[in-house]
VOGUSE-291221 format. One record per residue: x, y, z of N, C-alpha, C, O in turn; residue in three letters. Coordinates in steps of 0.05 Angstrom, whole numbers, padded with zeros to 5 digits, always signed. Each point is the difference from the previous one (the first is absolute). Layout:
// residues N
XYZXYZXYZXYZALA;...
This chain:
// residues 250
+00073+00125-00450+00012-00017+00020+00015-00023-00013-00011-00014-00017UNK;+00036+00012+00024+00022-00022-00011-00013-00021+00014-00008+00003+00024UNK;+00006-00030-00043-00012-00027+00014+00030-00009+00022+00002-00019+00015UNK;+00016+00039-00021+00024-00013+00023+00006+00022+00022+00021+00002+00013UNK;-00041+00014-00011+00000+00028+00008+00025-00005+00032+00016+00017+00006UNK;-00018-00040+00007+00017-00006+00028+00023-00015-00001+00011-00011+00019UNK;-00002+00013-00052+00020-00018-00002+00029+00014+00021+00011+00022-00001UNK;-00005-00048+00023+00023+00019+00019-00016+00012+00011+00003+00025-00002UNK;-00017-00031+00011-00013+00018+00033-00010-00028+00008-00007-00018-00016UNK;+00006+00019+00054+00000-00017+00020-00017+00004+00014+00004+00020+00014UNK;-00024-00030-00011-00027-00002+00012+00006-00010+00022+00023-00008+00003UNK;-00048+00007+00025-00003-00013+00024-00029+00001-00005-00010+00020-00010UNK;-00005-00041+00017-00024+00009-00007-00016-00023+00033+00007-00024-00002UNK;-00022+00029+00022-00003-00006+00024-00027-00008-00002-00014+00012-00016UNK;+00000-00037+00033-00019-00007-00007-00004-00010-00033-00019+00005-00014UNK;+00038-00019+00008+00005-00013-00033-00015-00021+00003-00018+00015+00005UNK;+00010-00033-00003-00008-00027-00002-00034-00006-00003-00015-00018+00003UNK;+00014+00048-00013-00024-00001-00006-00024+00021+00002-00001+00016+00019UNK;-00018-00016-00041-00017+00031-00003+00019+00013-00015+00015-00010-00016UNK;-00017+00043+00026+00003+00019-00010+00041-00015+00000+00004-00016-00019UNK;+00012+00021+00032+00019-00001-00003+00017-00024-00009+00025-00001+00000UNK;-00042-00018-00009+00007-00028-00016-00002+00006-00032+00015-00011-00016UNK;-00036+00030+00009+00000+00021-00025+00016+00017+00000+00019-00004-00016UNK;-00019+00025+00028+00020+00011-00010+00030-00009-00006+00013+00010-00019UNK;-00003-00026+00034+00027-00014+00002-00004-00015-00043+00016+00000-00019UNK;-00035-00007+00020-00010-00015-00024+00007+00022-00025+00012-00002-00021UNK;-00024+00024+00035+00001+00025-00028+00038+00012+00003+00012+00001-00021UNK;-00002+00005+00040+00028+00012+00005+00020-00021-00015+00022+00006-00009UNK;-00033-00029+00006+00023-00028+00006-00010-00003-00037+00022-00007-00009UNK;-00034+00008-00006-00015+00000-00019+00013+00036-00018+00004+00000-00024UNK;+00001+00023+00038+00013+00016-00004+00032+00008+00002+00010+00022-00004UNK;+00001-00042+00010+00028-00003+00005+00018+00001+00027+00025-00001+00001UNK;-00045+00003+00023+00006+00004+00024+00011-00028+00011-00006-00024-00005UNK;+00027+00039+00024+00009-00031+00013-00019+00007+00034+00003+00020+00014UNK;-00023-00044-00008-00016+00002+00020+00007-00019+00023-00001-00025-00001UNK;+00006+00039+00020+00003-00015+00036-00035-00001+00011-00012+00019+00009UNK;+00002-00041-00012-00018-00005+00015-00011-00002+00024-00012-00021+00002UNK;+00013+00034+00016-00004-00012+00034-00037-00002+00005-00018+00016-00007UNK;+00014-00049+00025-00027+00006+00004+00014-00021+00028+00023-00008+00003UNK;-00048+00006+00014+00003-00017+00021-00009-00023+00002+00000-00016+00018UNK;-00009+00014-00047-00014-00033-00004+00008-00017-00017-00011-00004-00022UNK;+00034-00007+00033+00022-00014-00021-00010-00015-00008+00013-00004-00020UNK;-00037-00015+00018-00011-00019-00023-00015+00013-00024-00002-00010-00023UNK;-00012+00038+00034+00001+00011-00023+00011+00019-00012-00013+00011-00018UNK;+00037-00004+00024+00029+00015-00008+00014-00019-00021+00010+00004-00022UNK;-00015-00032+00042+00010-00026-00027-00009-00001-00019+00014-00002-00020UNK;-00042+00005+00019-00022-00003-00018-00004+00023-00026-00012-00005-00021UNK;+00022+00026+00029+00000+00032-00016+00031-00016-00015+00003-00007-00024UNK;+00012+00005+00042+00025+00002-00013+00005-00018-00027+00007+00011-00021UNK;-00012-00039+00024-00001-00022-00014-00020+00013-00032+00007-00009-00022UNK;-00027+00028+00025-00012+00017-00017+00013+00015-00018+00001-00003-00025UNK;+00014+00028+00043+00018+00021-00012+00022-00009-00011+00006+00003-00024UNK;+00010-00017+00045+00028+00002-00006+00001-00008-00028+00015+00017-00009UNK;-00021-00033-00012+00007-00003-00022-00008+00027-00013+00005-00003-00024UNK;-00013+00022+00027-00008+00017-00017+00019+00032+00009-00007+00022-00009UNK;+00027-00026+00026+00025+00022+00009+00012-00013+00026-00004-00021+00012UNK;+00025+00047-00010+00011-00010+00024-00018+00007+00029-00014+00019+00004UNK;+00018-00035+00008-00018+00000+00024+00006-00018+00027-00004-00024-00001UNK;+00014+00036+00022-00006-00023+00023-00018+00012+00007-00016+00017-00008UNK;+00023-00030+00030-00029+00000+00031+00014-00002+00023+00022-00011+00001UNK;-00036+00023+00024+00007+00001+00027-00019+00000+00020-00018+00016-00005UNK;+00013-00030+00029-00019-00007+00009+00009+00014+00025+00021-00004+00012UNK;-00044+00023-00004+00006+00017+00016-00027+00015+00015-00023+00004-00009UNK;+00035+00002+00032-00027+00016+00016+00000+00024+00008+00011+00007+00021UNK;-00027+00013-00042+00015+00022-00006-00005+00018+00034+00007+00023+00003UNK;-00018-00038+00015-00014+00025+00025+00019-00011+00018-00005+00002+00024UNK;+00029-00015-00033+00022-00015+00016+00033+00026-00018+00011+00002-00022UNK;-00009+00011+00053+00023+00023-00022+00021-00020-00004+00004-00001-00025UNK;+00016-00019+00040+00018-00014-00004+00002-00014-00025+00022-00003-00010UNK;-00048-00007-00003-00006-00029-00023+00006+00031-00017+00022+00001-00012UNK;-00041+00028+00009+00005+00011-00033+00017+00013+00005+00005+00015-00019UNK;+00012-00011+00043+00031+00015+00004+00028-00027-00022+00017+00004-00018UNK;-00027-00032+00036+00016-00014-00022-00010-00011-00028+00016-00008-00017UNK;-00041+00009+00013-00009-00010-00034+00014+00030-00009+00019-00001-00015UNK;-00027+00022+00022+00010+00021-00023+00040-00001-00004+00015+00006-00018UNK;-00012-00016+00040+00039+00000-00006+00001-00021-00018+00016+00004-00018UNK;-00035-00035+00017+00003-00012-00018-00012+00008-00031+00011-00008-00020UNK;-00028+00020+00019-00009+00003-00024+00022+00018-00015+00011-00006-00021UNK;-00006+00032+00037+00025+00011-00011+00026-00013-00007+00012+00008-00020UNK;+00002-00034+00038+00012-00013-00011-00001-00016-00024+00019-00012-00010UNK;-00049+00012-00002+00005-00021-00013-00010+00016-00028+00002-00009-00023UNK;-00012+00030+00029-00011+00024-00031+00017+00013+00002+00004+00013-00021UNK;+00011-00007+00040+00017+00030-00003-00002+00025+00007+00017+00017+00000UNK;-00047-00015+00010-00017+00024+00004-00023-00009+00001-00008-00022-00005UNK;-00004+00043+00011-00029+00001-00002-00012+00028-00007+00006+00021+00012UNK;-00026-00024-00039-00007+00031-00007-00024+00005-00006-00010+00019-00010UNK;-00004-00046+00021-00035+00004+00013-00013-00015+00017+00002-00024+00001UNK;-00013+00036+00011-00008-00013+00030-00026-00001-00011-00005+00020-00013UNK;-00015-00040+00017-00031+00005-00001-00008-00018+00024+00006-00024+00001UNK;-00019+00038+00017-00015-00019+00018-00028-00013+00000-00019+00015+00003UNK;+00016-00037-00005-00026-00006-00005-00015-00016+00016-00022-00010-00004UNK;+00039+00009+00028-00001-00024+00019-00029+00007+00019+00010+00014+00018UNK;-00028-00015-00015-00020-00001+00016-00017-00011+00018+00011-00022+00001UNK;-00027+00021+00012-00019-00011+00012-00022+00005+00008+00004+00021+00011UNK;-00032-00027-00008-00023+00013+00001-00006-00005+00025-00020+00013+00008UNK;+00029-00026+00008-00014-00007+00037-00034-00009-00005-00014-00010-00019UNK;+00009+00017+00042-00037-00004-00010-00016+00013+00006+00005+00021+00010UNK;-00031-00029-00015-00022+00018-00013-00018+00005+00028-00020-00014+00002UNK;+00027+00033+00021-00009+00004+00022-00001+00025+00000+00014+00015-00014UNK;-00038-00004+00039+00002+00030+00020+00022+00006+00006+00019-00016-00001UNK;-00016+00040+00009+00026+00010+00022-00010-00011+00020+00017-00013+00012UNK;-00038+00012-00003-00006-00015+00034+00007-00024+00000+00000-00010+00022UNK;+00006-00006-00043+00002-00026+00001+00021-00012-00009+00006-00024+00004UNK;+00012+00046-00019+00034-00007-00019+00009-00011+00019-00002+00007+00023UNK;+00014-00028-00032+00019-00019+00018+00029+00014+00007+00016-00011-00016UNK;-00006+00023+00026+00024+00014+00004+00022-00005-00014+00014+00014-00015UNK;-00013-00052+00027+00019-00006-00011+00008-00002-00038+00020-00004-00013UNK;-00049+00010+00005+00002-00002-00038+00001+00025+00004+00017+00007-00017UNK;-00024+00012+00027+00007+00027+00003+00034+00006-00008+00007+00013-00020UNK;+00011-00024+00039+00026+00003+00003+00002-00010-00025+00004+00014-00020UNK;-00006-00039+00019+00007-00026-00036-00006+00016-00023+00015-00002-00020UNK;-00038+00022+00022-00007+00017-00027+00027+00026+00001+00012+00004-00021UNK;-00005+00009+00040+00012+00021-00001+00031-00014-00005+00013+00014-00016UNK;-00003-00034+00024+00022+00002+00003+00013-00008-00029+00020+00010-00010UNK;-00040-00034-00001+00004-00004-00036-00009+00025-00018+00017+00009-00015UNK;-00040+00003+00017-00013+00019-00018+00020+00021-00006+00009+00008-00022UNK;-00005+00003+00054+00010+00031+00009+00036-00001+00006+00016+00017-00008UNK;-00009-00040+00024+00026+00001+00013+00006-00021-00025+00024+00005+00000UNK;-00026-00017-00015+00022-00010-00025-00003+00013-00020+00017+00000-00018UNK;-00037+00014+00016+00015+00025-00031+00019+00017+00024+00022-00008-00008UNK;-00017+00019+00024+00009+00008+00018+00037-00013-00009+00016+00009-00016UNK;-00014-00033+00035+00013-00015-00001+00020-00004-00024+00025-00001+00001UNK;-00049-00005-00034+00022+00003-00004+00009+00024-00020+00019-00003-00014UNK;-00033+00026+00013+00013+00021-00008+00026+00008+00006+00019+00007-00014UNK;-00025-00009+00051+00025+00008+00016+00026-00022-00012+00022+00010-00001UNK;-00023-00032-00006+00015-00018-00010+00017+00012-00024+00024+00008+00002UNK;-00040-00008-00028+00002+00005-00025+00014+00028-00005+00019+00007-00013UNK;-00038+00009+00029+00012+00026-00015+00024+00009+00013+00001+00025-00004UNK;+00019-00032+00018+00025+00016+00005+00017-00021-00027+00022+00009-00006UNK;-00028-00033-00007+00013-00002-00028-00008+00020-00016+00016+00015-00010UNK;-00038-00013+00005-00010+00023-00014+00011+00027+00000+00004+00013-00020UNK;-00001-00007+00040+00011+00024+00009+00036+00007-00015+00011+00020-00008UNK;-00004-00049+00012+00028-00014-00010+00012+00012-00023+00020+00014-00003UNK;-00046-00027-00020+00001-00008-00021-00021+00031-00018-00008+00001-00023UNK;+00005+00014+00043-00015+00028-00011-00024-00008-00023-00005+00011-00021UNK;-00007-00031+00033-00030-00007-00022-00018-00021+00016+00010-00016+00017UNK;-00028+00017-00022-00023-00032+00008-00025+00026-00009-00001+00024-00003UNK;-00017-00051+00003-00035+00004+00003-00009-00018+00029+00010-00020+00009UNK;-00026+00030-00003-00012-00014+00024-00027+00002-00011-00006+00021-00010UNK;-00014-00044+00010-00031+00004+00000-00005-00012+00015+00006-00024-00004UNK;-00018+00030+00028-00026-00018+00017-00025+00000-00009-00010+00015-00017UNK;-00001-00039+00032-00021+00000-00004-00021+00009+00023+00006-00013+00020UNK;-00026+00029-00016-00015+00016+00018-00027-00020-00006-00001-00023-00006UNK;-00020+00042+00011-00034-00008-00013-00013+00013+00005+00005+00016+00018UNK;-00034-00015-00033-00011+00023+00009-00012+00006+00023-00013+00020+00006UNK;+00020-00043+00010-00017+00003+00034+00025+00022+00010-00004+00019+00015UNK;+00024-00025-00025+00020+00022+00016-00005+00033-00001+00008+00018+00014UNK;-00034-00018-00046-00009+00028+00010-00023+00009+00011-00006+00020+00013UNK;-00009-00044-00021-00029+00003+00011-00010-00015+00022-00021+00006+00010UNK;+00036-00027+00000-00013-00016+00027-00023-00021-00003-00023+00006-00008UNK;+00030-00033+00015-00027-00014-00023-00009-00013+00030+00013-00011+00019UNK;-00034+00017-00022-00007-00012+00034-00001-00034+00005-00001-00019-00016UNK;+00002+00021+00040+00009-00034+00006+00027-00003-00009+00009-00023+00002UNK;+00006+00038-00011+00027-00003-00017+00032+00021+00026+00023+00005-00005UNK;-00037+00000+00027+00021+00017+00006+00021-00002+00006+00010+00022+00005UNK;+00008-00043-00002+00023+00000-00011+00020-00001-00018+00023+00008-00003UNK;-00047-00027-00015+00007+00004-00029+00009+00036-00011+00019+00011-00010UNK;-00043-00006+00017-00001+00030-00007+00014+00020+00003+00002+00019-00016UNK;+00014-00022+00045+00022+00011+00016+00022+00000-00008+00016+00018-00004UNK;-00014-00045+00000+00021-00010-00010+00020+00017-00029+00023+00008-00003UNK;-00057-00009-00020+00015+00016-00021-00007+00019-00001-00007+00008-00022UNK;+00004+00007+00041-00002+00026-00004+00032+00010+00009+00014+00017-00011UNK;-00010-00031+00030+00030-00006+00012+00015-00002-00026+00017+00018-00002UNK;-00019-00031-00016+00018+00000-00026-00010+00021-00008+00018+00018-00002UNK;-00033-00012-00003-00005+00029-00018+00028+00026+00007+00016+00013-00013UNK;-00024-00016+00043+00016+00032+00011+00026-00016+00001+00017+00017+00003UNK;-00009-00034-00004+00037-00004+00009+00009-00004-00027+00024+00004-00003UNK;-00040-00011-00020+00009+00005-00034-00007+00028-00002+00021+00009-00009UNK;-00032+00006+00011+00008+00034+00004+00020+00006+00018+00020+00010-00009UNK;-00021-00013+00026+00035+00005+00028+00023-00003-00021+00015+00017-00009UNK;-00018-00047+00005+00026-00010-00019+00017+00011-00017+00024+00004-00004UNK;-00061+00003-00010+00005+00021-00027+00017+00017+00000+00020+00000-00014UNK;-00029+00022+00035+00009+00022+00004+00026+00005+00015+00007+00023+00005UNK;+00006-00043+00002+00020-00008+00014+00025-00003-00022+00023+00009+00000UNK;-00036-00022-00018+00015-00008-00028+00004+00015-00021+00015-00006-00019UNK;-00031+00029+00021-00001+00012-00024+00012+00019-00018-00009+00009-00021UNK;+00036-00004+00036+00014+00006-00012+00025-00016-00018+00018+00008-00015UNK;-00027-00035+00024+00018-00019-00005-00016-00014-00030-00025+00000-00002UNK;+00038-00007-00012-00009-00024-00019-00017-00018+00004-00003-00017-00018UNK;-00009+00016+00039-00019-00020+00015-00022-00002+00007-00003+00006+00024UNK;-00026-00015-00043-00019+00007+00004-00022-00022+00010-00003-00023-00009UNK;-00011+00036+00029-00018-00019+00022-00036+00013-00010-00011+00022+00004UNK;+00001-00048-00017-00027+00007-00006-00020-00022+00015+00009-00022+00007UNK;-00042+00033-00003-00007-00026+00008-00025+00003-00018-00013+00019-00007UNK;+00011-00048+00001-00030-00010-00014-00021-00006+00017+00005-00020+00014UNK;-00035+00035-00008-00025-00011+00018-00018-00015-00018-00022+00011-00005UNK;+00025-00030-00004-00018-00019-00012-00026+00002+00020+00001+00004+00024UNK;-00024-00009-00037-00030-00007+00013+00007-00038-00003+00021-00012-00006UNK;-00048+00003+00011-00001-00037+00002+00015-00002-00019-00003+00021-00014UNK;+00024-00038+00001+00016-00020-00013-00004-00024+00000+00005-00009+00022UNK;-00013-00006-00037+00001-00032-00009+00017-00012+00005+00017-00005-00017UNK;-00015-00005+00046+00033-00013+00004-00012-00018+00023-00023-00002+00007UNK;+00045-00010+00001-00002-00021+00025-00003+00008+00024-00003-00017+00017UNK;+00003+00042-00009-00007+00007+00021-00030+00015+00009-00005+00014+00020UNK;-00009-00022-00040-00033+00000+00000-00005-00018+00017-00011+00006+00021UNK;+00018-00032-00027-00006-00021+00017+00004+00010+00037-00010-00014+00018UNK;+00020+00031-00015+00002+00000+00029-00023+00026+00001+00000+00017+00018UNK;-00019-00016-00038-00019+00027+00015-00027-00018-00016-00007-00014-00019UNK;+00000+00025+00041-00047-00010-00008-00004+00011-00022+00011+00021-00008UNK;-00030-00037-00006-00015+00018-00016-00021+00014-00007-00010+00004-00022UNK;+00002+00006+00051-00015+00023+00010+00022+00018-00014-00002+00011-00022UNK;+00026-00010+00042+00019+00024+00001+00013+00007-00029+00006+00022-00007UNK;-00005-00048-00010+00012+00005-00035-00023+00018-00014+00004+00021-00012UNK;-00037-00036+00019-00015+00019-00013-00003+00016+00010-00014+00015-00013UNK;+00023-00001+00044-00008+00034-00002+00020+00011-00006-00004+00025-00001UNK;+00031-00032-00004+00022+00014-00013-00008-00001-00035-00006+00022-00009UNK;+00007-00038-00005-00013+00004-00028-00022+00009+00004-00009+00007-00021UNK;-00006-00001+00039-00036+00020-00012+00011+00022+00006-00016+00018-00005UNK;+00043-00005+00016+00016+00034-00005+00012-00003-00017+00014+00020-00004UNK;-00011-00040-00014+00011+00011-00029-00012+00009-00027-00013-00016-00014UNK;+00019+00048+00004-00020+00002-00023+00001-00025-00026-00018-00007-00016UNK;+00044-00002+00020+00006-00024-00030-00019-00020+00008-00004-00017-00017UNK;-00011+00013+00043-00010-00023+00002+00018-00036+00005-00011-00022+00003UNK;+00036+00027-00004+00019-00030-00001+00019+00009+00014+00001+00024+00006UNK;+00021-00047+00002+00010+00001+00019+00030+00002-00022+00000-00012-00021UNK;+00021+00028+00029+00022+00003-00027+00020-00028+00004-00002-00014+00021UNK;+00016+00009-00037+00013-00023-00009+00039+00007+00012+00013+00021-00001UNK;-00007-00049+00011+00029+00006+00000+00012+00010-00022+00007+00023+00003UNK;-00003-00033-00022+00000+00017-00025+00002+00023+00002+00022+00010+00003UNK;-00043+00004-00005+00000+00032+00003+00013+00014+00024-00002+00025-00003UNK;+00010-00029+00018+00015-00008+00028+00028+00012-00003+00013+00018+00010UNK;-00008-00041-00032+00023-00011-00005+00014+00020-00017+00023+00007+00004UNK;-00039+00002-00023+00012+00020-00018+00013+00019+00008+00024+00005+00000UNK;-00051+00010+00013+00009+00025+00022+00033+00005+00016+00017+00018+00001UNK;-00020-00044+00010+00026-00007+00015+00024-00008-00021+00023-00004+00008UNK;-00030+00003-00032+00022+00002-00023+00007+00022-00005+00024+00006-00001UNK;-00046+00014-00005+00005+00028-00008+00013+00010+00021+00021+00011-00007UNK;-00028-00010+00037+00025+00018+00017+00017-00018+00002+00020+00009-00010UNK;-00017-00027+00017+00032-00016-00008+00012+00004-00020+00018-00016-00005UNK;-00023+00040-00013+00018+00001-00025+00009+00030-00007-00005+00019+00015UNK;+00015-00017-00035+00017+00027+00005-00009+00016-00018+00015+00017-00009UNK;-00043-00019-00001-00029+00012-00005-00015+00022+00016-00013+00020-00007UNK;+00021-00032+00030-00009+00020+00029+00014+00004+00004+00013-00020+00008UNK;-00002+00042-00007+00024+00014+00009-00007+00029+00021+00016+00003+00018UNK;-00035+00015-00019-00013+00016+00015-00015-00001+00007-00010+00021+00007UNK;-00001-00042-00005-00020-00007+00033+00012-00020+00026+00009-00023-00001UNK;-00013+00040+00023+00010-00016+00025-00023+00003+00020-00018+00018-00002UNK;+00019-00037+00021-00012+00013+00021-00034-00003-00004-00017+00007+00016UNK;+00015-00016-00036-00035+00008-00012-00002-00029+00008+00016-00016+00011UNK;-00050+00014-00022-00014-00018+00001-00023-00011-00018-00022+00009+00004UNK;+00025-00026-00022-00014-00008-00022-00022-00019+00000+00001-00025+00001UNK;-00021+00039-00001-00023-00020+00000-00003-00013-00014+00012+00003-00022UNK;-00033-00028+00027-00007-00027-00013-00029-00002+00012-00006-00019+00014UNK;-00007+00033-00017-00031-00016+00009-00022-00001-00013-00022-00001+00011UNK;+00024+00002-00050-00022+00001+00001-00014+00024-00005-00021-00003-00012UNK;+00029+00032+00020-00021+00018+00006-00001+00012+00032-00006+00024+00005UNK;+00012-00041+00013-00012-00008+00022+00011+00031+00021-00013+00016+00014UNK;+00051-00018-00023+00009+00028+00011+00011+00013-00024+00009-00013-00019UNK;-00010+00038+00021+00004+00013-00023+00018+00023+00022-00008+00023+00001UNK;+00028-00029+00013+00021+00018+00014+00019-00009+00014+00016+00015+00010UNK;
């Protein structure tokens, strides 16, 4: 692997401002990538940025990705201002909360689907007719492993990426004759900021299903989503790469 392996390739990387996709922007931008940041939390979009930017090129865009109008115009701007775009990673998430189905509040019901499920959605549909353009991109989402197994008290969460699972296979296979490849990563628990929105009842019965015993690191996350963002992976689409630990092994 060339330490400039992305020199001239154009990232979008969603949910940036932190966790998993505040690292990787760190490892791409550190590899020669020029990176468009979008998160919805412009103080800490400020906060990432003031970080990175000395270390590549990089803006930011503050945007709500379950809003089609805001990533219909951040992606015309980001293209104006890179030229293209020739990786999409979505990292943007949300966990809702830690309830029954008899008791899920509807309305975090809708709030979980429409960020989780309808903005990788959103902005695929965005991104890839440049792609299509320009006869190349990588796409990696991010999924989890509730999207294959269902973590109780978790069911929207769970819905949600399982929902990514099958529309990064659709994509895939949609794409695949083209230069354009759509993979997704199911990480188990991750060490990030969005622990804080789950009990830790619910953290320890997701780490007591992992054989490693620990919860994996943005970092390791991060890599993954380097390797299909790069032109390393070249015949795999459509798949799905675990991260758990042990936990799924399919």
């Amino acid at each position: 692997m060339s330490s400039r392996e992305f020199a001239g390739k154009r990232a979008v990387i969603t949910g940036g401002a932190r966790g998993v996709g505040a690292v990787a922007a760190r490892m791409l931008l550190a590899r020669g990538a020029t990176v468009s940041l979008w998160d919805r939390n412009a103080e800490q979009l400020a906060e990432v940025e003031r970080k990175l930017a000395p270390t590549g090129s990089l803006h930011t865009q503050t945007v709500d990705v379950a809003d089609a109008d805001e990533v219909a115009a951040v992606t015309e701007r980001a293209v104006a201002l890179m030229g293209g775009i020739d990786i999409l990673v979505t990292a943007a998430g949300i966990a809702g909360v830690n309830a029954p189905v008899e008791s899920f509040p509807p309305d975090v019901w809708d709030q979980v689907m429409r960020v989780n499920l309808g903005g990788v959605f959103l902005c695929c549909r965005a991104v890839v007719p440049h792609m299509r353009r320009q006869n190349y991109g990588r796409i990696v989402t991010i999924a989890s492993v509730a999207g294959k197994e269902g973590n109780p008290n978790a069911s929207a969460y769970s819905a949600s990426k399982a929902g990514v699972i099958n529309l990064t296979k659709a994509l895939g296979k949609e794409l695949a004759d083209t230069n354009i490849t759509v993979n997704t990563i199911t990480p188990a628990v991750i060490a990030t900021e969005m622990l804080n929105d789950v009990s830790e009842d619910q953290i320890r019965y997701m780490v007591s299903k992992i054989p490693m015993g620990r919860t994996g690191t943005p970092d390791e996350v991060a890599e993954m989503i380097c390797f299909l963002s790069s032109d390393r992976a070249t015949f795999s689409t459509a798949a799905t790469f675990d991260m758990s630990g042990g936990r799924t092994t399919y």
